[in-house]
C-alpha positions as CSV (number, residue, x, y, z in Angstrom):
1,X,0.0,0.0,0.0
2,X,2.5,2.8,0.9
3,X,4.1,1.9,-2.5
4,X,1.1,2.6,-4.2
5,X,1.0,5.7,-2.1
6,X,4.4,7.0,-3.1
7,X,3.6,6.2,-6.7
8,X,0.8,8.4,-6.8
9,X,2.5,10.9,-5.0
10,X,5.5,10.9,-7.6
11,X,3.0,11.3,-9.8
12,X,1.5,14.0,-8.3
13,X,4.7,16.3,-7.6
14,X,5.8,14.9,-11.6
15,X,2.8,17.3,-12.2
16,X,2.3,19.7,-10.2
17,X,5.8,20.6,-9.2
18,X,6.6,22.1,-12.8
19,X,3.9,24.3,-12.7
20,X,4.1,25.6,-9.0
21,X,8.0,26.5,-9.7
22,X,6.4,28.4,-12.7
23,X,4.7,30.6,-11.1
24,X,6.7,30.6,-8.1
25,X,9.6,32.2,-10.4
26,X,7.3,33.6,-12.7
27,X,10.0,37.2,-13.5
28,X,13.0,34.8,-14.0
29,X,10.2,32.0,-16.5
30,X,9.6,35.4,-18.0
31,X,13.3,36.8,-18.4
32,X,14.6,33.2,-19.6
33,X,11.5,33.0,-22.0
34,X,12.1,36.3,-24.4
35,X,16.0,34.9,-23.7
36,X,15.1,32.2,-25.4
37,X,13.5,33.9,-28.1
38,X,16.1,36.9,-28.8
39,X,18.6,33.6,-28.7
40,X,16.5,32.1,-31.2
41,X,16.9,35.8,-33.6
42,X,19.4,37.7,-32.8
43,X,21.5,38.6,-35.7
44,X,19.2,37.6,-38.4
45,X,17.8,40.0,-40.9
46,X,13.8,38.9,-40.1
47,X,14.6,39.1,-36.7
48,X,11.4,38.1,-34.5
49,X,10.1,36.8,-37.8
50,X,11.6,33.8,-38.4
51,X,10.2,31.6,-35.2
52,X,7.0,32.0,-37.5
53,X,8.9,31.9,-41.0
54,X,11.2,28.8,-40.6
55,X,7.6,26.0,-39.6
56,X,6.0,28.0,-42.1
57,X,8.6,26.8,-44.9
58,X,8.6,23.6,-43.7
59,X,4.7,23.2,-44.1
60,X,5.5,25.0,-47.5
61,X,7.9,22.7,-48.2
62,X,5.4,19.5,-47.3
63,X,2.8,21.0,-49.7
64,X,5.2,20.7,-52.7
65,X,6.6,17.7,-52.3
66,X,3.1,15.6,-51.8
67,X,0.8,17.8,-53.0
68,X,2.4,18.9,-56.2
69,X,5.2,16.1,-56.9
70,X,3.5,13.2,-55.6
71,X,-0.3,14.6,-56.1
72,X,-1.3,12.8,-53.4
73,X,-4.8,14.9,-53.4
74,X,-5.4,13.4,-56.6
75,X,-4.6,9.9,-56.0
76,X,-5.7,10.0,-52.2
77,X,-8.4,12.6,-52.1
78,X,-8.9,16.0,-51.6
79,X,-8.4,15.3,-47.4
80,X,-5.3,14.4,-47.8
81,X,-3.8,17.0,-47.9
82,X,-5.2,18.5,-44.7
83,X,-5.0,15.3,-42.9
84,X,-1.2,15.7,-43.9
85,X,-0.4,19.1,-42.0
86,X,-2.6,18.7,-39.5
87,X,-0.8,15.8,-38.2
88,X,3.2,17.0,-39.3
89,X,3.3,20.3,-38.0
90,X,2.3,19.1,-34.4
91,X,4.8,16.2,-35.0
92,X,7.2,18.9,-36.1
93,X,6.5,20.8,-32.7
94,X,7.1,17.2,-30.7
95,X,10.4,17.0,-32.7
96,X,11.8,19.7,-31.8
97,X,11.2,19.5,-28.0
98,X,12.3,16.0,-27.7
99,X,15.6,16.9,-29.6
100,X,15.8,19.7,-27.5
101,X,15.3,18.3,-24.3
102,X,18.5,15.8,-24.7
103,X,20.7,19.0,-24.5
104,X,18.8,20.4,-21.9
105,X,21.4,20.6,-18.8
106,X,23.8,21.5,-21.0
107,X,22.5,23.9,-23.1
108,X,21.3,26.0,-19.5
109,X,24.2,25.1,-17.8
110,X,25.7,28.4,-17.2
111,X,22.2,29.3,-15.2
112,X,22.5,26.6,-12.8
113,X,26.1,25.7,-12.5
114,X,27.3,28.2,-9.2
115,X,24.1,29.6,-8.5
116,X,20.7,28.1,-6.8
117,X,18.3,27.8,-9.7
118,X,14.9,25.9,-10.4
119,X,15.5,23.4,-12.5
120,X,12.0,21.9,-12.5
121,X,11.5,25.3,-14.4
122,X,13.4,23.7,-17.8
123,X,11.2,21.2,-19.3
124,X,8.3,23.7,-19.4
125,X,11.0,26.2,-20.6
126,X,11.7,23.8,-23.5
127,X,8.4,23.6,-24.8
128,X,7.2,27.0,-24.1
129,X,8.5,28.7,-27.6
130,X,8.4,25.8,-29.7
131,X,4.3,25.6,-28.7
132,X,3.9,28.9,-29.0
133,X,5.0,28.9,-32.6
134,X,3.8,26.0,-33.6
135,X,0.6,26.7,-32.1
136,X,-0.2,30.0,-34.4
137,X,1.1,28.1,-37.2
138,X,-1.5,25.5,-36.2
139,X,-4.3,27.9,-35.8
140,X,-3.6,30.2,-39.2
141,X,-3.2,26.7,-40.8
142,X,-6.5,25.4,-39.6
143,X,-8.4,28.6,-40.2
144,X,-7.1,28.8,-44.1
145,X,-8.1,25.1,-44.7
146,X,-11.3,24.0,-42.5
147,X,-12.8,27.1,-41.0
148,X,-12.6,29.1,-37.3
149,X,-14.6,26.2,-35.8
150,X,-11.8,23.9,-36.7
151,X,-9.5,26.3,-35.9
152,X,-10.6,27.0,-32.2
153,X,-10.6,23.4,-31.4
154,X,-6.5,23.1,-33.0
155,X,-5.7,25.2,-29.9
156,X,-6.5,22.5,-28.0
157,X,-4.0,20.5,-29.6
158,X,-0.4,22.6,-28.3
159,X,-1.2,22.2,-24.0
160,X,-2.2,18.7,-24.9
161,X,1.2,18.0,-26.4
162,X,3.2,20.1,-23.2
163,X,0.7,18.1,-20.9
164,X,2.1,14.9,-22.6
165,X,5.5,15.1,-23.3
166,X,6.0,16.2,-19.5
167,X,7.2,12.7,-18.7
168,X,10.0,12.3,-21.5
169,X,11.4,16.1,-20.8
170,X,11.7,15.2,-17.4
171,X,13.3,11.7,-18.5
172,X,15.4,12.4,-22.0
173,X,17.3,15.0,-20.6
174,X,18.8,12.7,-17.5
175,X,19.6,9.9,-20.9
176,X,20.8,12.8,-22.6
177,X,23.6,14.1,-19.8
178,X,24.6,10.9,-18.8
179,X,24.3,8.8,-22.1
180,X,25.8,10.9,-24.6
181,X,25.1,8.8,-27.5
182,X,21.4,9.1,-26.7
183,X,21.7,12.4,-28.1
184,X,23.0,11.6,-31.2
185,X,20.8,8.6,-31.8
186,X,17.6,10.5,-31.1
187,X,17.4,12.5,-34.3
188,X,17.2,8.9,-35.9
189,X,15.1,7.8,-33.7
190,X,12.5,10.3,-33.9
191,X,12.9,9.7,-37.7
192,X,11.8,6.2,-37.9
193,X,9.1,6.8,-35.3
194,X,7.7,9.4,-37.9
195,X,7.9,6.5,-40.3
196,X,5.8,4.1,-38.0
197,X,2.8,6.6,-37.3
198,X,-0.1,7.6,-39.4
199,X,1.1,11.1,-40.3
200,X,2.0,11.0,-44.0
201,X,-0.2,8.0,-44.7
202,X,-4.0,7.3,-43.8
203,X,-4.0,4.2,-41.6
204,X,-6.1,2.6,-44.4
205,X,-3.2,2.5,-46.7
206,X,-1.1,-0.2,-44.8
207,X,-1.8,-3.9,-45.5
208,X,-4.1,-5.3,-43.7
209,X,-2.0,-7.5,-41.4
210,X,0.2,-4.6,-40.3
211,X,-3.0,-1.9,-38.9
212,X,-3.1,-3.4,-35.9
213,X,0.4,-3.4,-35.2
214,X,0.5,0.8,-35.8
215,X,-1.4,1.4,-32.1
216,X,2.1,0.1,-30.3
217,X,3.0,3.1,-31.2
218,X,1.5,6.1,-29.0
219,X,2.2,8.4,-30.7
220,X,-0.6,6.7,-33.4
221,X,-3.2,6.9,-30.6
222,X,-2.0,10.6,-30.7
223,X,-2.3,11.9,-33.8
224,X,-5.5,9.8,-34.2
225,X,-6.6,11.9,-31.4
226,X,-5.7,15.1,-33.3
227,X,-7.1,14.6,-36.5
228,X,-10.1,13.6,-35.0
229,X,-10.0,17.3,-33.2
230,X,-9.1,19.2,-36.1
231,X,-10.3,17.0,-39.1
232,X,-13.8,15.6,-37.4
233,X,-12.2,11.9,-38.4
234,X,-13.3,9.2,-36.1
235,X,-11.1,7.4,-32.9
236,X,-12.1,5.6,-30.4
237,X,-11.7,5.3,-26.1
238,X,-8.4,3.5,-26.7
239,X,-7.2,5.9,-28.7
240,X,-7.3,8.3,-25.7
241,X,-6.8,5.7,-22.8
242,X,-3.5,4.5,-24.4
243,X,-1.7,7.2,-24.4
244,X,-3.1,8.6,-20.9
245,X,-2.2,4.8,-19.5
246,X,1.3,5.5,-20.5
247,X,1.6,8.8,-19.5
248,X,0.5,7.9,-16.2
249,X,2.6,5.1,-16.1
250,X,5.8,7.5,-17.0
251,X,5.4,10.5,-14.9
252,X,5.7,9.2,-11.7
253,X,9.3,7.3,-12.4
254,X,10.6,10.0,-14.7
255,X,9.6,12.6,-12.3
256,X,11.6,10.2,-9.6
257,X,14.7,10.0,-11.9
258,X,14.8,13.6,-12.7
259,X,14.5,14.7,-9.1
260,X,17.2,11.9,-7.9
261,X,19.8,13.1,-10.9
262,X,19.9,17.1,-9.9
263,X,22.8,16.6,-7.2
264,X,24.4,14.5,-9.9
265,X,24.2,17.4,-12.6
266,X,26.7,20.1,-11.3
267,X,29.2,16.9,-11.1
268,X,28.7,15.9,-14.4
269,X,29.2,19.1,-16.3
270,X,32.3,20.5,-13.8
């Protein structure tokens, strides 16, 4: 019983934690949040621009290649091509964070390194810009192909992804600092997990022996969750219990690992 007891409260401080060290520091979130941002343009000739400008090319870019080159409207229909970007550019949002999030100790390491500092602060941190861009990419996205109703509910879609992906920025980053090939492997790993959910392909269009095998993946229960927010399409309970079941099931140790590595961290990087 007291196991069960100090699971749920892991899982409790995994969540709550975060959020209360947020707002506890809310001047130095605030401070390290436009840092983050003038990191991300200063020097450049767009300037504040390109957080917007670079996802925009890439869902640019995504629009050539299958809907011009391949045609993929015309062989697939006309949904494709919104089923398409309404499941990469939240993929490209998760990318980014996860990559991030292996470097995460080290890229902040000058904050932490001789001074006290939050550290529970830094996985929100992470996903703060990269939602926040993504997100109005999302929304103007949504509005220009299905309509403000459509686009209201693709709001939903960026605190569902930084409620989620909680678990792995509290967990990556620990693999990241003290496995350093985890880093490098993660690009290519993120890669082939790309490959194995139903973003640039309708589930339909596997063989019929391999659909079932796509929903190991949780990241299909996830974007079948998505489209059915932003496309209307259909999903079922397990699409949302499976990925809830493992988030549960995550938060509680990964909040345990994270919170066991930080005396570990300053020895690591000195």
């Amino acid at each position: 019983m007291s196991v069960i007891k100090a699971y749920f409260r892991n899982v409790t401080d995994g969540l709550l934690t975060p959020f209360r060290s947020v707002y506890e520091n809310r001047s130095l979130y605030s401070i390290l949040v436009k840092r983050d941002m003038v990191n991300r343009t200063s020097g450049t000739v767009l300037g504040k621009l390109w957080p917007l400008v670079q996802p925009t090319l890439q869902v640019l870019g995504y629009w050539f290649l299958f809907d011009i080159v391949f045609a993929m409207r015309a062989n697939r229909g006309p949904d494709y091509l919104e089923y398409l970007l309404s499941g990469m550019v939240p993929w490209l949002c998760i990318a980014e964070i996860l990559t991030r999030s292996t470097m995460m100790f080290r890229e902040f390491s000058p904050l932490y390194r001789r001074n006290p500092f939050p550290l529970e602060i830094l996985p929100l941190l992470i996903m703060t810009i990269p939602c926040l861009v993504f997100g109005a990419v999302y929304f103007i996205l949504n509005l220009l192909l299905a309509g403000p109703e459509k686009a209201m509910f693709s709001l939903l879609v960026m605190p569902m992804l930084m409620l989620w992906l909680l678990p792995l920025c509290f967990l990556l980053p620990v693999l990241g600092l003290f496995i350093k090939d985890f880093t490098q492997a993660i690009p290519f790993l993120l890669m082939i997990t790309m490959f194995l959910t139903p973003i640039l392909y309708f589930p339909t269009m596997l063989p019929e022996g391999f659909r079932q095998f796509i929903w190991l993946n949780p990241f299909s229960d996830l974007m079948a969750v998505i489209h059915g927010l932003v496309q209307g399409s259909e999903y079922s309970w397990l699409n949302l219990c499976r990925p809830f079941l493992i988030w549960f099931l995550l938060l509680g140790p990964s909040w345990l690992v994270f919170r066991r590595s930080i005396p570990h961290i300053r020895e690591v990087l000195s």
